[in-house]
N, C-alpha and C positions, 0 to 999 in steps of 0.2 A: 470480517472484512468491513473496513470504510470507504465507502465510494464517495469521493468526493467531484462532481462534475464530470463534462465527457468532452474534452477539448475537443476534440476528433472528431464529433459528431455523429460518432457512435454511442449509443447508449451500451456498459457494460450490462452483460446478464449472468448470474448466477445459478447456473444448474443446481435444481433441488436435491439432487443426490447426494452432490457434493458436500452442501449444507448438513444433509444428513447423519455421512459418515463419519464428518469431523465434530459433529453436535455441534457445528460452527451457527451464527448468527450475521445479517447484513444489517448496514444501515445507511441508509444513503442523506447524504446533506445537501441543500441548494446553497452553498456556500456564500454566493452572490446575494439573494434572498435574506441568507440570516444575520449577514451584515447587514444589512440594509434593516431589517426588523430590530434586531437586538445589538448594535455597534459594543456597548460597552462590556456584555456576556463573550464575546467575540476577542475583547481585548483582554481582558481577564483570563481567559480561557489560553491566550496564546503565550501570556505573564507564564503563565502555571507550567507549559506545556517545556517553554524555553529555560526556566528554574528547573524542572525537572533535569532538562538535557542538563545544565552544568552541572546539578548533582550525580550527574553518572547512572540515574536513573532509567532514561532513554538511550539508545545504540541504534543509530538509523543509518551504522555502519555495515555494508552489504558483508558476509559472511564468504562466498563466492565474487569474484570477478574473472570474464571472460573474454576474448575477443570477439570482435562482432563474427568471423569466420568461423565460431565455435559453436554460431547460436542452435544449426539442427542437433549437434551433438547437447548440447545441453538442456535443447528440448526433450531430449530422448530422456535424460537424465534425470529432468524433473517428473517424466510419463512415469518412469520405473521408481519413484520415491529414495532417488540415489540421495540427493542433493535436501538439506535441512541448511533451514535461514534463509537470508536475501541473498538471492542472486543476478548480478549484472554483466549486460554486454559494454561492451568498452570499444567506440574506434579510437583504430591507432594505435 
């Protein structure tokens, strides 16, 4: 997981268990911060990231999309390991 800021003003947290299970790792950026320290590691970084995408490399195409009225069900769905990839709510 990459947590990048908390618009919201919530801080996200990451249950250690969860971390555990998946042998997953966090890493959190001050994204405001590292531009601000290192601008041009930042623009280089974002070259790469966008090269990437047009090579077909990246797919930050969500796998699932749902309506917003769908969201308890598909919460259910994600509790029960129904649902593999991104998944989005949708109004309208």
């Amino acid at each position: 997981m990459l947590v990048i800021g908390f618009a919201a003003g919530r801080i996200p947290e990451a249950p250690a268990w969860r971390l555990l299970l998946k042998s997953a790792a966090v890493v959190g950026v001050d994204w405001g911060g590292y531009l601000r320290r290192e601008p041009e590691t930042v623009r280089a970084a974002t070259r790469e990231a966008l090269r990437m995408y047009a090579k077909g490399a990246l797919d930050p195409t969500p796998s699932h999309a749902f309506g917003l009225e769908e969201a308890a069900r598909v919460l259910e769905a994600q509790a029960a390991r129904e649902l593999r990839g991104k998944a989005v709510l949708t109004i309208g």
